[in-house]
C-alpha positions as CSV (number, residue, x, y, z in Angstrom):
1,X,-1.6,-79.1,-14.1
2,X,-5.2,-78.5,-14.5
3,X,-6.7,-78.6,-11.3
4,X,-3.8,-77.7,-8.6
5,X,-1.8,-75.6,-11.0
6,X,-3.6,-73.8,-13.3
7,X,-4.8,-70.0,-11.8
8,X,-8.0,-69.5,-13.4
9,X,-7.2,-71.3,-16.5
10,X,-3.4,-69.3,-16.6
11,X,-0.5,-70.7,-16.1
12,X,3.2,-69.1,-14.8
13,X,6.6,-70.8,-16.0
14,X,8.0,-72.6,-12.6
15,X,6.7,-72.9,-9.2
16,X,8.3,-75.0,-6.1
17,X,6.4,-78.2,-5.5
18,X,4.8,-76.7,-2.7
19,X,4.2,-73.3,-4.5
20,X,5.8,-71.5,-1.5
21,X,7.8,-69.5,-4.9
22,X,6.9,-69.0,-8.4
23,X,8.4,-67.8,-11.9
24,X,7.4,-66.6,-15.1
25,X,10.4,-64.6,-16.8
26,X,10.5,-63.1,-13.3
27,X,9.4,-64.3,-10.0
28,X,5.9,-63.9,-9.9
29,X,2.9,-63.4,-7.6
30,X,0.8,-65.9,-6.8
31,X,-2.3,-63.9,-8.2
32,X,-0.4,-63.8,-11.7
33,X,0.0,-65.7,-14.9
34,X,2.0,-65.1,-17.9
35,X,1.1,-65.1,-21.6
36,X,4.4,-65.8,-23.2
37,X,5.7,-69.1,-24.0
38,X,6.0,-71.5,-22.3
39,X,3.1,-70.2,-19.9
40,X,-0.8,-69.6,-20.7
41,X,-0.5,-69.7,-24.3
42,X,1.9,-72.5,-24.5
43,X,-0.4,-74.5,-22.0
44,X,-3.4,-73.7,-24.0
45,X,-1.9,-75.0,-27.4
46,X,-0.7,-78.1,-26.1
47,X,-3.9,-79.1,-24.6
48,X,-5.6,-78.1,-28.5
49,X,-3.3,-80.6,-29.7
50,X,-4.2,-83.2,-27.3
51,X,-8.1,-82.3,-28.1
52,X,-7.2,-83.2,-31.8
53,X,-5.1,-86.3,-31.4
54,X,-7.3,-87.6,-29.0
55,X,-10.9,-86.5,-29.1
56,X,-11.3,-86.4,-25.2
57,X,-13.3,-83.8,-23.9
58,X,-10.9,-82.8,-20.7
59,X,-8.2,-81.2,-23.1
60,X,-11.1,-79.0,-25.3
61,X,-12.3,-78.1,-21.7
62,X,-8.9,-77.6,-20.6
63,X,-8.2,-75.0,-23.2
64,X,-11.5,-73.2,-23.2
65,X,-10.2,-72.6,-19.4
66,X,-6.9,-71.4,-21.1
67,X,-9.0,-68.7,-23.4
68,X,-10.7,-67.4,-20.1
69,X,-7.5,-66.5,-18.9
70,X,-6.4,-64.9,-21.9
71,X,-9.9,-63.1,-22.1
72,X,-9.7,-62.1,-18.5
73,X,-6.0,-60.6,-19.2
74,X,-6.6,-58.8,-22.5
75,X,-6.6,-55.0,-22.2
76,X,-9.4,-53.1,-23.3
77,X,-7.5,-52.1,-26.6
78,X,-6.8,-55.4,-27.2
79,X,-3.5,-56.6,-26.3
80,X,-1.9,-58.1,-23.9
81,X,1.2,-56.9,-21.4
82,X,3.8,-60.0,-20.9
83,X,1.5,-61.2,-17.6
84,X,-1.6,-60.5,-16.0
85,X,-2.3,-59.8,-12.1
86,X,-5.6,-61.5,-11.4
87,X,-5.4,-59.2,-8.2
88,X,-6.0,-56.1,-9.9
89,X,-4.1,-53.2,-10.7
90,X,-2.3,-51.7,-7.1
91,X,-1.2,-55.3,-7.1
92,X,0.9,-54.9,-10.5
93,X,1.7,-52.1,-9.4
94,X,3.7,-53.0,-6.8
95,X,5.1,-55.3,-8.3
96,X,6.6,-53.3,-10.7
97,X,7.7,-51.2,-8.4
98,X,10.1,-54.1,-6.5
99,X,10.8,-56.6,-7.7
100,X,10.5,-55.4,-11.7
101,X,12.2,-52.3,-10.9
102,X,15.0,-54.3,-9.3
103,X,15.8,-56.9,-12.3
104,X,19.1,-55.3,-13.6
105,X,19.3,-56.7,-16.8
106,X,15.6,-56.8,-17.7
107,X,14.9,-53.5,-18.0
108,X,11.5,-54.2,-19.6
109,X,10.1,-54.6,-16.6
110,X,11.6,-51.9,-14.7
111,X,8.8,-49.4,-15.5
112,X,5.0,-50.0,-15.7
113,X,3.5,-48.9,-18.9
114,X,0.1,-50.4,-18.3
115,X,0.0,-50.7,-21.8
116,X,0.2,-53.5,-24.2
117,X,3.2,-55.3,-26.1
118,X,4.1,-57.0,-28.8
119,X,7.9,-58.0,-27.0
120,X,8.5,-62.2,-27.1
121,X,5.4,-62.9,-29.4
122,X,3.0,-61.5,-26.2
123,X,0.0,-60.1,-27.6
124,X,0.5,-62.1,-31.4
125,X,0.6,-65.3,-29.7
126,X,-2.1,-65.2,-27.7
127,X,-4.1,-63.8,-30.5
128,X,-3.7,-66.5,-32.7
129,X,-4.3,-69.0,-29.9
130,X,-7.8,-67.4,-29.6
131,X,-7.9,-68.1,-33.7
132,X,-7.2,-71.3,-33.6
133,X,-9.5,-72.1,-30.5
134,X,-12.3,-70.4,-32.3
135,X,-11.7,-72.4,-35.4
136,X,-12.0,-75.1,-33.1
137,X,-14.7,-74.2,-30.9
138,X,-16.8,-71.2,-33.3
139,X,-20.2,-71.2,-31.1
140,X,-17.5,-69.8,-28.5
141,X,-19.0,-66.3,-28.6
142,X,-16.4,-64.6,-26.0
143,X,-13.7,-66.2,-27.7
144,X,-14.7,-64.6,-31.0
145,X,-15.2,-60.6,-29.5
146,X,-11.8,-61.6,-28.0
147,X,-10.1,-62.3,-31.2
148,X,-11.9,-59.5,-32.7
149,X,-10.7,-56.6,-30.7
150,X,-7.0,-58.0,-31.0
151,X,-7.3,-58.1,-34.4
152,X,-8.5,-54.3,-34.9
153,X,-5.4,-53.3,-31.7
154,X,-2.9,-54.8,-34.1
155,X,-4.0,-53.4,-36.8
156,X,-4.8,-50.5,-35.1
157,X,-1.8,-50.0,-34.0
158,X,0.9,-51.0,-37.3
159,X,2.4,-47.7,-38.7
160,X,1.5,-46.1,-41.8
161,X,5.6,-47.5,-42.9
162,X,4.5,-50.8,-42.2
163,X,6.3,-51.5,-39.1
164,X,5.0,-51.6,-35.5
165,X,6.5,-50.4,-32.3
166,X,7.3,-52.5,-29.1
167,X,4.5,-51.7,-26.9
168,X,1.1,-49.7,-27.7
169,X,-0.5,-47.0,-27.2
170,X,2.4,-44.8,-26.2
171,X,2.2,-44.5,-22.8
172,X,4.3,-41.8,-20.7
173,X,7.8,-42.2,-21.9
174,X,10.9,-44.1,-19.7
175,X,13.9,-42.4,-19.6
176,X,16.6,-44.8,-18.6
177,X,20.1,-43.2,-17.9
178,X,19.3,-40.6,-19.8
179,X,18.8,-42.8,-22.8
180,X,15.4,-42.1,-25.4
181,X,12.2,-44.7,-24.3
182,X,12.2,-46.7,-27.3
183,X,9.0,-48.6,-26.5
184,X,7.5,-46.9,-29.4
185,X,10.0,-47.6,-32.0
186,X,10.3,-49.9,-35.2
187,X,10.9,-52.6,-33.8
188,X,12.4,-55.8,-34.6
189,X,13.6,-57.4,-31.6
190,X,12.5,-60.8,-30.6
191,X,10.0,-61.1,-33.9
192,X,7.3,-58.3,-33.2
193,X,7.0,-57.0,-36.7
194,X,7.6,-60.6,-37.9
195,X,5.0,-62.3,-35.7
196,X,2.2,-59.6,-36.4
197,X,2.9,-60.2,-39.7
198,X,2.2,-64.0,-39.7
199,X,-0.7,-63.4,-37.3
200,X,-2.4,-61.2,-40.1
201,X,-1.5,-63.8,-42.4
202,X,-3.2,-66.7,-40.7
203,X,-6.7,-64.5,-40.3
204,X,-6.4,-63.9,-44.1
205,X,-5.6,-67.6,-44.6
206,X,-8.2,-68.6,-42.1
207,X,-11.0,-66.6,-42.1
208,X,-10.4,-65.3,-45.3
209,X,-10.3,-61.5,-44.3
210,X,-9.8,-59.2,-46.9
211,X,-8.8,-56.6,-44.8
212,X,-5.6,-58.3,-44.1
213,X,-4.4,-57.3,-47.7
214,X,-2.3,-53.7,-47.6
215,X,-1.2,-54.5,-43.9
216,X,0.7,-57.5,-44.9
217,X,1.9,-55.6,-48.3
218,X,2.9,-53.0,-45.7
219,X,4.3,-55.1,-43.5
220,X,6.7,-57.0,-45.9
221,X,7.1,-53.9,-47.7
222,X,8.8,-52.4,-44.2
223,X,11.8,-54.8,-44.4
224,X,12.6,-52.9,-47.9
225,X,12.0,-49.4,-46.4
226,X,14.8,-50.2,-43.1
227,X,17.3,-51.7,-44.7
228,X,20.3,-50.0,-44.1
229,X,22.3,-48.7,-47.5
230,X,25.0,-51.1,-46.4
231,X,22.8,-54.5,-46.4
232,X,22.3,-54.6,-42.4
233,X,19.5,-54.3,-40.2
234,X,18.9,-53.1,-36.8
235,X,16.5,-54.1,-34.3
236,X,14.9,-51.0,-33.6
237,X,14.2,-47.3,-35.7
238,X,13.0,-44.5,-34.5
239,X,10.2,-42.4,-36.3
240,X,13.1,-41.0,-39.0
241,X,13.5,-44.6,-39.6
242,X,17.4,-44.3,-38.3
243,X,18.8,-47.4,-36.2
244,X,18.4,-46.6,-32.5
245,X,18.9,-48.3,-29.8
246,X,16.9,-49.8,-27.1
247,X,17.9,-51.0,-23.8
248,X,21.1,-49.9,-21.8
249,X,22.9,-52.7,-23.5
250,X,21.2,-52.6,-26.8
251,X,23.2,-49.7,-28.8
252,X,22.4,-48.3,-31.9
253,X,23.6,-50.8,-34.3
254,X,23.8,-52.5,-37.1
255,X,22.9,-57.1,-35.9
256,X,24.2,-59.5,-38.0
257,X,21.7,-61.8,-36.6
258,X,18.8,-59.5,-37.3
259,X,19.8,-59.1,-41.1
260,X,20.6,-63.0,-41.5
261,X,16.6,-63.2,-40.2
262,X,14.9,-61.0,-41.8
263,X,16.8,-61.8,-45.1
264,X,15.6,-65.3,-44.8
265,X,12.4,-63.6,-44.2
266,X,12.2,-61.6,-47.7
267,X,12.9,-65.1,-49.3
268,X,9.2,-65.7,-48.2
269,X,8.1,-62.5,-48.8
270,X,9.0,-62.9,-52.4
271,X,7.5,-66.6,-52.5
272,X,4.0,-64.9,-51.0
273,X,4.3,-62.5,-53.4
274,X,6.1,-63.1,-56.7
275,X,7.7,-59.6,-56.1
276,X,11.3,-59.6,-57.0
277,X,11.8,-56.8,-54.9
278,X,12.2,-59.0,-52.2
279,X,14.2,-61.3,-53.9
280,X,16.9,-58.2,-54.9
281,X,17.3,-57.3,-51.4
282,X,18.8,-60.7,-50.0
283,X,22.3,-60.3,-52.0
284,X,23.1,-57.0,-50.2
285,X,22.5,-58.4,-46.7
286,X,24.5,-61.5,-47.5
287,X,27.7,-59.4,-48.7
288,X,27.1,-57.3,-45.8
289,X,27.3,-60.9,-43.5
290,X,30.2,-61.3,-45.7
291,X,32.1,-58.1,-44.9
292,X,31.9,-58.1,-41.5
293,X,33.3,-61.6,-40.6
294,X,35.5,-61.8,-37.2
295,X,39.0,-62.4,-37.6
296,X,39.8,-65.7,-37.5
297,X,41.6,-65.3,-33.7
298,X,38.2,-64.1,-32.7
299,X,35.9,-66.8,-33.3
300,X,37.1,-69.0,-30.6
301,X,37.5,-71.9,-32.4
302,X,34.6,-71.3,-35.1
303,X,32.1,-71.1,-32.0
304,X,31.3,-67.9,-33.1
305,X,31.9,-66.0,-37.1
306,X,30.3,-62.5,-36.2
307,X,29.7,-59.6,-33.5
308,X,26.4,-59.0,-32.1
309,X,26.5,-55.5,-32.7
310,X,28.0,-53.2,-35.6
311,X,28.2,-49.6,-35.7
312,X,26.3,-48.6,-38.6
313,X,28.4,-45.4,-39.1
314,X,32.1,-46.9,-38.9
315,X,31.3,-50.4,-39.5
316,X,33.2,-51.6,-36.3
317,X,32.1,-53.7,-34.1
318,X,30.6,-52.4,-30.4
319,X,30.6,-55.0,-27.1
320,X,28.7,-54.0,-24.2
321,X,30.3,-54.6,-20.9
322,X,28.8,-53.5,-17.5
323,X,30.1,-52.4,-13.9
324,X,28.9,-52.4,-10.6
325,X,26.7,-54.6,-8.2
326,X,22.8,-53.9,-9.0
327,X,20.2,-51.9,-10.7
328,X,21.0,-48.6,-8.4
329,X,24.3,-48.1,-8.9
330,X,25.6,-50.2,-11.6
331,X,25.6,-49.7,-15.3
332,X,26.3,-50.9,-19.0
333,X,29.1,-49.4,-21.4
334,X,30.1,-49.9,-24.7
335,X,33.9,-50.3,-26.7
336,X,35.8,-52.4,-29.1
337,X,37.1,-54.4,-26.1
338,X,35.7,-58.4,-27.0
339,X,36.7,-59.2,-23.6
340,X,34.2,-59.9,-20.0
341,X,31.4,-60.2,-22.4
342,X,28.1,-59.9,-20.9
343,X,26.5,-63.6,-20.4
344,X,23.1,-62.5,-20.3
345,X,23.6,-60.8,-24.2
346,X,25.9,-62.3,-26.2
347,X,29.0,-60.1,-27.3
348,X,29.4,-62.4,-30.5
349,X,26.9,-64.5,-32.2
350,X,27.1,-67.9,-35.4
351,X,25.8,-66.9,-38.2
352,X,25.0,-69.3,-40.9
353,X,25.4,-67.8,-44.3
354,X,26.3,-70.5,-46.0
355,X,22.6,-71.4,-45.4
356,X,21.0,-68.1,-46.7
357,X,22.6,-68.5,-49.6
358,X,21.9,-71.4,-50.7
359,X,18.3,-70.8,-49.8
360,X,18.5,-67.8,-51.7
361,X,19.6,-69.9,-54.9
362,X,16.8,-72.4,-54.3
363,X,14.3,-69.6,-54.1
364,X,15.3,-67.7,-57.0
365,X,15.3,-70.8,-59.1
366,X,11.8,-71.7,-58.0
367,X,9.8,-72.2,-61.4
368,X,7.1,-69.2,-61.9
369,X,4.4,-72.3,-62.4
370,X,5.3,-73.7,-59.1
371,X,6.2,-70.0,-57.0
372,X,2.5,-69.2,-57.9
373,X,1.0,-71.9,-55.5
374,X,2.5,-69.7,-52.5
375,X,1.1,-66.9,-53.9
376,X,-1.4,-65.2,-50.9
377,X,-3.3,-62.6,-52.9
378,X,-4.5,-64.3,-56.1
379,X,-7.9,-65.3,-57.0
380,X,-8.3,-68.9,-55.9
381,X,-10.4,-72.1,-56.1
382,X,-12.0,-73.1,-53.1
383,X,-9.2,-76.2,-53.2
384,X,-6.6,-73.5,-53.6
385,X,-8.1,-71.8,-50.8
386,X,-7.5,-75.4,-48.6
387,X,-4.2,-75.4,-49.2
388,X,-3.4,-72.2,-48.6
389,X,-5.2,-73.0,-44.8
390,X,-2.7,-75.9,-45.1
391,X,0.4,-73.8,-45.8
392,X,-0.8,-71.5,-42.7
393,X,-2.1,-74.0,-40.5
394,X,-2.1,-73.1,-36.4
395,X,-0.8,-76.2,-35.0
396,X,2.2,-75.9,-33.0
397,X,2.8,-79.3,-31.9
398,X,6.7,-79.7,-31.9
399,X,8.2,-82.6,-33.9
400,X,10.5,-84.9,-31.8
401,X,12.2,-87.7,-32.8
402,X,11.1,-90.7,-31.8
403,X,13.4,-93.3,-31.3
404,X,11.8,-97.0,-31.0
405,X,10.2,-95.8,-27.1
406,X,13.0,-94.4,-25.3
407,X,12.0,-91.4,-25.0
408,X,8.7,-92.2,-24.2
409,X,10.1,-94.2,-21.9
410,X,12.3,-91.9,-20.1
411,X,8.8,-89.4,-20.1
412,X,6.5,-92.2,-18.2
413,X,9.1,-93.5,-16.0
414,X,10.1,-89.8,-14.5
415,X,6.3,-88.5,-13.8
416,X,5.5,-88.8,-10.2
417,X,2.9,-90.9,-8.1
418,X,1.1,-87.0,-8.5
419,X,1.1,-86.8,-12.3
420,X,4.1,-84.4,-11.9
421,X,7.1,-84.1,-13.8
422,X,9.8,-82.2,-11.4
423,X,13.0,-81.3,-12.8
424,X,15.9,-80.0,-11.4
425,X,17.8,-76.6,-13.3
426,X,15.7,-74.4,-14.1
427,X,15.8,-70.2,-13.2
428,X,15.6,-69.3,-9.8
429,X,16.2,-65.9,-8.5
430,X,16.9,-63.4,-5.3
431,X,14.0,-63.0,-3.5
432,X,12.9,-58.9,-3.4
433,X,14.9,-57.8,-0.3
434,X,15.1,-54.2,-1.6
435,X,16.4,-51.5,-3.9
436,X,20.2,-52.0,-3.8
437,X,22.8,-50.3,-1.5
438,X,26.2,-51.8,-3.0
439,X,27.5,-48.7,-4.9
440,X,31.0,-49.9,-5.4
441,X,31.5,-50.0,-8.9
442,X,33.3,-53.3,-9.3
443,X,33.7,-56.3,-12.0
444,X,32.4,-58.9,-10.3
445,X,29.1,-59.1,-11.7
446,X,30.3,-58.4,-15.0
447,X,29.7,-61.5,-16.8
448,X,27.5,-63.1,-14.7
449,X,23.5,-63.2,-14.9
450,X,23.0,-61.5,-11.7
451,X,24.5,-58.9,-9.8
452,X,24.0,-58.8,-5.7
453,X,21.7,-60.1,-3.5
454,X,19.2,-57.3,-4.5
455,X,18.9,-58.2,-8.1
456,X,16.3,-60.2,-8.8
457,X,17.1,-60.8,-12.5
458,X,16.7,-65.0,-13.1
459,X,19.8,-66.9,-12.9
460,X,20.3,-70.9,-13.6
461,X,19.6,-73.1,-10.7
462,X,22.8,-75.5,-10.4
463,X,21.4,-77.4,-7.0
464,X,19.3,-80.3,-6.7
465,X,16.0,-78.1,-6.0
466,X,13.2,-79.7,-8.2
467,X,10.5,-77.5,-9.7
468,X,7.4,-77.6,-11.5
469,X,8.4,-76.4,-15.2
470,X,5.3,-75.5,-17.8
471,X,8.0,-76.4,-20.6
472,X,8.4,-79.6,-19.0
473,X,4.9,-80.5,-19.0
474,X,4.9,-78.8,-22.7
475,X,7.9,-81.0,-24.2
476,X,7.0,-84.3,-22.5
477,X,3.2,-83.9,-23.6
478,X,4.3,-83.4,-27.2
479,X,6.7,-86.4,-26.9
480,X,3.8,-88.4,-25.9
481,X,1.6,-86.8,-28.5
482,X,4.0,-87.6,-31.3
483,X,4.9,-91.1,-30.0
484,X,0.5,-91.5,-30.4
485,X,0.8,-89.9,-34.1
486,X,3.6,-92.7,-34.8
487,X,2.5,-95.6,-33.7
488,X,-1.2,-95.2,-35.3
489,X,0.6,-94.4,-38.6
490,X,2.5,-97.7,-38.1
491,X,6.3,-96.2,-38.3
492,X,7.0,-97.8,-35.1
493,X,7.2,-101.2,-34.1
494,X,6.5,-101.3,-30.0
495,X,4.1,-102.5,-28.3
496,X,2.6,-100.3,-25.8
C-alpha cells in the first residue's frame, strides 16, 4: 500500500490490480487522492494506530507521508474539497467537467466550486488527523501551521447562529433545475455541524484552547435555535433559518433520521454542559418520532417504521422518484406515492426510538455529582484535565470481535504472495463516454443506482473482478491490530 499504492502519501478508495482504473466516491484520475473515509485520512489513521501498538518506525513514517498529502491538498483557507488533483488545477477542472458533471445522482460533484467542504467529515476529518499526528509527532513543524490554518477556516467560517454551511467561502452559486444552490446553507447533512463541533472539542480537550469556548456554546446552542416548533429537524436551513432543501432529491423537509440524531446529540450536549436546555428539547423530537409513525402496511414487515422525508407544513410524508435515462435529460420528482423508491436514497428509513428514550431517561437521571465529570468548561485539576483528553481521545481504531483466531485467520490466509488483499464487490462504474443523448423519459432507471451507459454515478460490482479496496486494507489491519491488543492482554488463548 505504501510503496506501489500510495500517490504521494494519498490514497483513493479502489483501483484494479493493475491500476488500469481507479475510484474514490467517483472514478478518479490517476494524479488524484481523496480525503474522505476510507481514503487518505482513513489510511493515515490506521497506520497511527499501528505506530502505537507497535512502536515500529515504518507506520510513524507511513503517516507522516499521509500528512504531506493532506498538507499538499489543503486550500489556502484551510480546508479541504472531497479530493485533491496532484496535477494541478485545468486537471480538476476537467474532471469536473466529465465525468463529475455526468454522475446523475451525485450532484455534488456536478459543479466545481473550487472551494472547500465540510460534506462526509472532509475538511473535519482530516483536520483532526493533523491533531492527532501532531500530538504524536509535535517537532513536526508543517504539520502544526497545517493544523493551525484549519483550525482558524473552521472557525472562520461557523455562523454567528452557530451553525455552518456545506462548503466555504461562497463561491459563485449552482443553480440546478432551477432549484436555490444550497452549498451555503445550515447544514446538517452527513454530520458537518456535528463533526466541526467535535473537532473544536478535541483542540479544547487537547491542546487546551480557550478559544474553543463560545464556538462550541454556539454550536450546541444551534440545535436549540433549528428545531422546528413541531419537534423535527431538517438537514439543511437557509439564512432565515427555514428548512430548505438541497439536492434534486433532497426536498424541503422535515427527516426523522436527522431529529432521532441530533436528539441523541443534545443528550451530550446537556452531559457537556449541565444545561437543561438541552435536556428539555429531546421530549419534543421524540413525540414528533412518535407522530409520524408508518402505517403498519407500510413498514414492510417492520423493515422500516418511518419516511425519510416529511413535509414540514402538512406533516405528510414526500418520496422522491425519478425519470429518464441520465444527467441531461432525466430528472427527480416528488409525491405521496411510496412506490419505485429511489435505491440510491432511501424512501423510508428504521428509526429506533425505543432507544432515544431510554437514553433520554438514563441521562436525565444522571446524578449532578457524577454529570459534573463530563462537564467541558469548568475549572479543572491537571488529573481532571487527563481525563477529559481521555473522554476525547483521537484514536479511531475500530473494535472487532475477536473470536478465538478466525478471523485472523480468514485475514492472513486471503492476503496475496504481494501483501495484497483483493476483494471482489466493490463500486465500479461507466467509464466517461460523454454527456448523455437518451432523452426518452422512461422508468427504467428509476430504482436503480445508475442510469445509461453515460452515467458515471458508482454502482455495485456483482462479477468476479477483484480490486484493491482502502477499506479492506483498513478493516483487516484493525482486525490484526485488535487480535495484537488481545492476545498481550491475555483474553485469548491461541498460540500464534
Amino acid at each position: 500500500m505504501v510503496e506501489e499504492v500510495s500517490n504521494g502519501g494519498g490514497y483513493l478508495w479502489y483501483y484494479l490490480p493493475d491500476f488500469s482504473r481507479c475510484w474514490g466516491e467517483m472514478e478518479a484520475y490517476p494524479s488524484m487522492i481523496w480525503m474522505q473515509d476510507p481514503g487518505t485520512v482513513g489510511m493515515g489513521n490506521v497506520f497511527l494506530d499501528a505506530w502505537e501498538l507497535t512502536k515500529d518506525l515504518y507506520y510513524l513514517n507511513a503517516a507522516e507521508k499521509v500528512v504531506s498529502a493532506v498538507i499538499r491538498g489543503q486550500y489556502p483557507e484551510g480546508g479541504w474539497n472531497y479530493m485533491s488533483d496532484f496535477s494541478g488545477e485545468e486537471s480538476i477542472r476537467r474532471w469536473y467537467d466529465t465525468i463529475g458533471k455526468n454522475g446523475w445522482r451525485l450532484e455534488e460533484f456536478q459543479h466545481y466550486y473550487g472551494n472547500c467542504t465540510f460534506d462526509d467529515n472532509v475538511t473535519a476529518s482530516a483536520a483532526n488527523f493533523l491533531l492527532r499526528f501532531y500530538l504524536t509527532v509535535p517537532e513536526n513543524r508543517a504539520c502544526k501551521m497545517a493544523l493551525d490554518k484549519a483550525i482558524d477556516f473552521i472557525l472562520r467560517s461557523q455562523y454567528p447562529f452557530g451553525g455552518w454551511p456545506q462548503r466555504f467561502p461562497p463561491k459563485e452559486e449552482f443553480s440546478k433545475g432551477g432549484r436555490r444552490d444550497y452549498s451555503s446553507f445550515y447544514t446538517f447533512n452527513d454530520g458537518v455541524i456535528r463533526e466541526n463541533i467535535h473537532f473544536l472539542i478535541n483542540c479544547y480537550a487537547q491542546l487546551n484552547d480557550r478559544r474553543m469556548e463560545d464556538p462550541i456554546r454556539r454550536g450546541m446552542n444551534f440545535y436549540i435555535l433549528s428545531q422546528h416548533p413541531s419537534g423535527g429537524w431538517g438537514e439543511q436551513y437557509d439564512k432565515d433559518l427555514k428548512v430548505a432543501g438541497a439536492r434534486s432529491y433532497e426536498p424541503a423537509a422535515l427527516l426523522p433520521q436527522t431529529t432521532f440524531e441530533n436528539a441523541m446529540l443534545l443528550l451530550q450536549f446537556y452531559k457537556y454542559t449541565g444545561d437543561e436546555k438541552f435536556l428539555v428539547a429531546v421530549p419534543k423530537a421524540i413525540d414528533w418520532l412518535e407522530k409520524n409513525r408508518l402505517k403498519e402496511c407500510q413498514r414492510e414487515g417492520g423493515q422500516y417504521t418511518h419516511p425519510t422525508f416529511i413535509d414540514p407544513e402538512t406533516g405528510r410524508p414526500i418520496y422522491v422518484h425519478r425519470i429518464g435515462s441520465n444527467v441531461m435529460y432525466g430528472y427527480y420528482y416528488c409525491n405521496e406515492d411510496a412506490r419505485n423508491l429511489l435505491i440510491h436514497y432511501h424512501g423510508k428509513c428504521h428509526i429506533p426510538i425505543q432507544e432515544l428514550k431510554e437514553e433520554y431517561n438514563r441521562v436525565k437521571s444522571i446524578p449532578s455529582d457524577e454529570l459534573k465529570k463530563f462537564f467541558l468548561f469548568a475549572e479543572k485539576t491537571e488529573q481532571e484535565k487527563d481525563g477529559l483528553q481521555k473522554i476525547f481521545g483521537l484514536r479511531r481504531k475500530q473494535q472487532w470481535v475477536i473470536r478465538e483466531g478466525e478471523q485472523v485467520d480468514k485475514v492472513l490466509q486471503s492476503m496475496d504472495s504481494r501483501g495484497r488483499w483483493l476483494v471482489k464487490h466493490c463500486m465500479t462504474s461507466h467509464p466517461y463516454v460523454g454527456d448523455g443523448v437518451n432523452c426518452d423519459l422512461t422508468d427504467e432507471y428509476a430504482c436503480t443506482f445508475v442510469g445509461d451507459e453515460t452515467d458515471t454515478s458508482p454502482f455495485p460490482d456483482t462479477s468476479d473482478q477483484e480490486y484493491i479496496s482502502t477499506k479492506a486494507y483498513i478493516q483487516n489491519m484493525n482486525i490484526l491490530m485488535n487480535y495484537i491488543s488481545s492476545f498481550r492482554a491475555g483474553n485469548l488463548n491461541a498460540n500464534r
